[in-house]
Short mmCIF file of the C-alpha atoms (twelve columns), coordinates in Angstrom:
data_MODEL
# 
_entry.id   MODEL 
# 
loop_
_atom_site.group_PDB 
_atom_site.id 
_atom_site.type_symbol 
_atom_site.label_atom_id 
_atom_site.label_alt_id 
_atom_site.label_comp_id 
_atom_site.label_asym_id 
_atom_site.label_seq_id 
_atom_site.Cartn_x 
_atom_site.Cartn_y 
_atom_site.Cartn_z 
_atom_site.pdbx_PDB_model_num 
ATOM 1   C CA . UNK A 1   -8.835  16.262  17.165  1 
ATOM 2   C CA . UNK A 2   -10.313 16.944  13.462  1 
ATOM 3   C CA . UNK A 3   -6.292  17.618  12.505  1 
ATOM 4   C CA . UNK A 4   -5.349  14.458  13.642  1 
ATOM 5   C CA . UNK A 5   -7.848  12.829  12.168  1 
ATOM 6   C CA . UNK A 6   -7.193  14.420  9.102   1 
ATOM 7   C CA . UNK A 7   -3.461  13.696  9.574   1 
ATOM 8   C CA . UNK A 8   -4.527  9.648   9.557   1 
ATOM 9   C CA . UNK A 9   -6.863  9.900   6.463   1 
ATOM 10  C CA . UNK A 10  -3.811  11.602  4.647   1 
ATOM 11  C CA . UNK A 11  -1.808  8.394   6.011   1 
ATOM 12  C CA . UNK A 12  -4.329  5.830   5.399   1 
ATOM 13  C CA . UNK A 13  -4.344  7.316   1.612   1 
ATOM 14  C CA . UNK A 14  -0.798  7.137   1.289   1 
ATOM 15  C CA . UNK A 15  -0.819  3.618   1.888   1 
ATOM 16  C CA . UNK A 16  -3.490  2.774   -0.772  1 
ATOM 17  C CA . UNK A 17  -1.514  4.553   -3.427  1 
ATOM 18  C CA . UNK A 18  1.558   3.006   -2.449  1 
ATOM 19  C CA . UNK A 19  -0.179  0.109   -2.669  1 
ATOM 20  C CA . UNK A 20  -1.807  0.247   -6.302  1 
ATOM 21  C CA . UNK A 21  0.890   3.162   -7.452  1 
ATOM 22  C CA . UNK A 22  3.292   0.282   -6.125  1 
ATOM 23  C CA . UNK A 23  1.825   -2.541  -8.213  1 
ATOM 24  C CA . UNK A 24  1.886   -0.286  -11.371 1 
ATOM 25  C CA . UNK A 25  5.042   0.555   -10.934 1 
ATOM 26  C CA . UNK A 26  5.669   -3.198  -10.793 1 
ATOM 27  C CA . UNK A 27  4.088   -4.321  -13.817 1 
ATOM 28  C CA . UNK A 28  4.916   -1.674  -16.313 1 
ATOM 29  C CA . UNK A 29  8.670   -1.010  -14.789 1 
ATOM 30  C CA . UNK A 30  10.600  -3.584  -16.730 1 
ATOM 31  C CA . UNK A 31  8.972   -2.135  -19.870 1 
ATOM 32  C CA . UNK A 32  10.297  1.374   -19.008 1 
ATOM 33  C CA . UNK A 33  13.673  0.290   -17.381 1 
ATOM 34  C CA . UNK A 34  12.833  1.038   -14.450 1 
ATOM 35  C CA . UNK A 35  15.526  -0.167  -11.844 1 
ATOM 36  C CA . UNK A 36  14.346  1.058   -8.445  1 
ATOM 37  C CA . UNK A 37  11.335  -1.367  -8.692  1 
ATOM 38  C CA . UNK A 38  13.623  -4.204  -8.621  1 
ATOM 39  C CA . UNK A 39  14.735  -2.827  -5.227  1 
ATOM 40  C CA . UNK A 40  14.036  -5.652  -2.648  1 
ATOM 41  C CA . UNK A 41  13.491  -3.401  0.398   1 
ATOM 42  C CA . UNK A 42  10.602  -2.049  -2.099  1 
ATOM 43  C CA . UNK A 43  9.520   -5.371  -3.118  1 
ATOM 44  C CA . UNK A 44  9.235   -6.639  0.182   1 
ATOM 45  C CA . UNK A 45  7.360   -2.956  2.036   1 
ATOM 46  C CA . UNK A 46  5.035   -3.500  -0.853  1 
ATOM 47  C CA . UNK A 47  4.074   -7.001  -0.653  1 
ATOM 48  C CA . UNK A 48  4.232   -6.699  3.161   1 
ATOM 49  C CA . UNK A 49  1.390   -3.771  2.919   1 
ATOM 50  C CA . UNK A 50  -0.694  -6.035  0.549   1 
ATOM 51  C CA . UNK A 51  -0.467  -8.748  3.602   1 
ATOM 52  C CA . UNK A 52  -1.482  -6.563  6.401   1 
ATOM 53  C CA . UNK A 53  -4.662  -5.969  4.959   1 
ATOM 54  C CA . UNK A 54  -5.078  -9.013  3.774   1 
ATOM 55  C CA . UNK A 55  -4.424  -10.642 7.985   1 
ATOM 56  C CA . UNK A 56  -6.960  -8.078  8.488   1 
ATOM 57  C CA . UNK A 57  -9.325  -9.390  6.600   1 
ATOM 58  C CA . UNK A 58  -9.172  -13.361 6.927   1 
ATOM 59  C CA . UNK A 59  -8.886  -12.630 10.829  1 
ATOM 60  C CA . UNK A 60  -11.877 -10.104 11.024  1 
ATOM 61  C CA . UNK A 61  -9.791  -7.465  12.753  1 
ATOM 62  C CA . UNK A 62  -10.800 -3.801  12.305  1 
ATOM 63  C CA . UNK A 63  -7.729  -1.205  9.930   1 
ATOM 64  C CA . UNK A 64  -6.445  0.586   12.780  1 
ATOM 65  C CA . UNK A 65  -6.051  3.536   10.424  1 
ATOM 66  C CA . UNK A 66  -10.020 3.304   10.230  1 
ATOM 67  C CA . UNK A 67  -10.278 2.947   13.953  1 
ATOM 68  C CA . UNK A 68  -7.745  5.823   14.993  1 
ATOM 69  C CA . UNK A 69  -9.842  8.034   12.528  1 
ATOM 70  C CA . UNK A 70  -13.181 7.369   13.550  1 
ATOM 71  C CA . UNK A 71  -11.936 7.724   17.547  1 
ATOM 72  C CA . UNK A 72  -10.501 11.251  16.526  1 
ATOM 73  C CA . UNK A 73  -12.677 12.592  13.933  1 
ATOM 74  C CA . UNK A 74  -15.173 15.926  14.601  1 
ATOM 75  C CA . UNK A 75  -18.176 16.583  12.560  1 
ATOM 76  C CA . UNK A 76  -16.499 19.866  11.685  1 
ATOM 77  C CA . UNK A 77  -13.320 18.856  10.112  1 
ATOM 78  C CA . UNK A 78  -14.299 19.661  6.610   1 
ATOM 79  C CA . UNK A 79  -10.722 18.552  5.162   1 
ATOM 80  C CA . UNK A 80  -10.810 15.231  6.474   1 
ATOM 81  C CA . UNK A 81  -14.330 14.384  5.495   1 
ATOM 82  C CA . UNK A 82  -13.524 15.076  1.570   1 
ATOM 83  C CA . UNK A 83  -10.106 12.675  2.516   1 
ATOM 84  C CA . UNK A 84  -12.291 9.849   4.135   1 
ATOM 85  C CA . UNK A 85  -15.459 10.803  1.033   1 
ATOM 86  C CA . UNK A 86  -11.952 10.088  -1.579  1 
ATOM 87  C CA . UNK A 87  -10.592 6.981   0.604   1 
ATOM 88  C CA . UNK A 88  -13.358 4.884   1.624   1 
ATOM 89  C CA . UNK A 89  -16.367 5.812   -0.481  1 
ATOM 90  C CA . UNK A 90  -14.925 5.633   -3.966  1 
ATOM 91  C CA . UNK A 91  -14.564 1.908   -3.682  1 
ATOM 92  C CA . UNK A 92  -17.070 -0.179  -1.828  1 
ATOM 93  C CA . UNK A 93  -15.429 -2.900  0.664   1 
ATOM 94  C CA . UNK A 94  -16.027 -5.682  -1.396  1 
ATOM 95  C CA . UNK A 95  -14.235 -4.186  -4.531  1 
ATOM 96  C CA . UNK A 96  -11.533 -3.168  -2.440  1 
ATOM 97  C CA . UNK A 97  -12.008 -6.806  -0.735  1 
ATOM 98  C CA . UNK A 98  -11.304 -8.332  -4.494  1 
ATOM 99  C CA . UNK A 99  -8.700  -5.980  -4.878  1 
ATOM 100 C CA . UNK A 100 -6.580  -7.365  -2.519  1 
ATOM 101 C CA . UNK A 101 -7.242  -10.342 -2.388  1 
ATOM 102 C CA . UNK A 102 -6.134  -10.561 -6.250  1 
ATOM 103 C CA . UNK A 103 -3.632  -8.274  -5.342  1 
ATOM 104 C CA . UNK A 104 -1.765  -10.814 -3.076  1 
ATOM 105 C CA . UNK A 105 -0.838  -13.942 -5.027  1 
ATOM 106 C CA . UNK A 106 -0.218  -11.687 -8.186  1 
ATOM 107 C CA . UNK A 107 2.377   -9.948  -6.108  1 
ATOM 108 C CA . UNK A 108 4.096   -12.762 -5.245  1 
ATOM 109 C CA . UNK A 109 3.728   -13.936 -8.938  1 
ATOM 110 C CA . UNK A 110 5.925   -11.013 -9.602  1 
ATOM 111 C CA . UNK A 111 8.152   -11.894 -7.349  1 
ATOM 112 C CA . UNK A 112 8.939   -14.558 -9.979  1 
ATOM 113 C CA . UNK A 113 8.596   -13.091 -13.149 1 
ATOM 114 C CA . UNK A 114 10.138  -8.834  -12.004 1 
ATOM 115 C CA . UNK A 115 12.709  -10.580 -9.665  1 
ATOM 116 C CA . UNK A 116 13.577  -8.057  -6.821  1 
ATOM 117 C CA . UNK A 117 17.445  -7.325  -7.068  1 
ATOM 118 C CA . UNK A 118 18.773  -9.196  -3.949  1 
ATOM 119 C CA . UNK A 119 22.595  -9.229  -4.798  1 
ATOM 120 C CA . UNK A 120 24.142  -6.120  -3.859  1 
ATOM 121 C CA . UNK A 121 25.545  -3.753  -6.674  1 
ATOM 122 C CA . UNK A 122 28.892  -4.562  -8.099  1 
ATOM 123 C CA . UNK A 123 30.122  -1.215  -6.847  1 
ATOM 124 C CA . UNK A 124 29.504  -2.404  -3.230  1 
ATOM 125 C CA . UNK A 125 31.153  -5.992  -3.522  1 
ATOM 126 C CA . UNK A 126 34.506  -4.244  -4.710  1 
ATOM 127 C CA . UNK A 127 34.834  -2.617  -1.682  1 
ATOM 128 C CA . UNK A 128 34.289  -5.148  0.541   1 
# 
C-alpha cells in the first residue's frame, strides 16, 4: 500500500506544479513568445485545477488526493513520507489557502489580458 500511496503524493505534486509552473508560464510567456500558453485546452485544464480546489475549499470537502493517501499510506514508506514532508509541510494551509484563492480571479484576469488562442490555426481552416 506504501507504493500506492507514494504513487498519489507523486500525483498530488504534479498537480501543484502544474498549477504554479502553469501560472508562471502564464505570466512571463508573452514576454518570451511563448505560443503553447495561449493554447485554450491549457488555459482552460489550468484554470479548471485552480477551481477544484478552490470548490473544495468554500464547500469544506476533504482533497481526495489527501484522503486516498492517508487511507493507503504505511509508516514504512520512506519515499512517500519525504513526498508528503515536500507537498504539504512546506506551505501551511492557510498560505496555500491565500494562494489560491488569489490564484483564481487573477487567472481569469489573464484570461483577458494573455487571451487563450480559441480560433483554430490558419493551416487547419484551409483544409476544411
Amino acid at each position: 500500500m506504501g507504493v500506492l500511496a507514494s504513487i498519489v503524493v507523486l500525483i498530488h505534486l504534479a498537480y501543484f506544479v502544474f498549477v504554479i509552473y502553469g501560472f508562471v508560464a502564464i505570466v512571463i510567456g508573452p514576454k518570451l513568445r511563448w505560443a503553447w500558453i495561449r493554447n485554450p485546452w491549457f488555459r482552460i485544464a489550468h484554470v479548471f485545477s485552480v477551481f477544484i480546489v478552490l470548490a473544495e475549499d468554500a464547500f469544506g470537502l476533504n482533497c481526495p488526493l489527501n484522503v486516498a493517501e492517508a487511507s493507503l499510506r504505511s509508516p514504512e514508506a520512506d519515499a512517500g513520507n519525504v513526498l508528503d514532508l515536500l507537498l504539504h509541510h512546506t506551505l501551511s494551509e492557510r498560505a496555500l489557502d491565500v494562494l489560491y484563492w488569489t490564484l483564481g480571479p487573477t487567472l481569469i484576469l489573464l484570461l483577458f489580458i494573455v487571451r487563450p488562442n480559441w480560433r483554430s490555426s490558419p493551416s487547419a481552416r484551409a483544409t476544411q
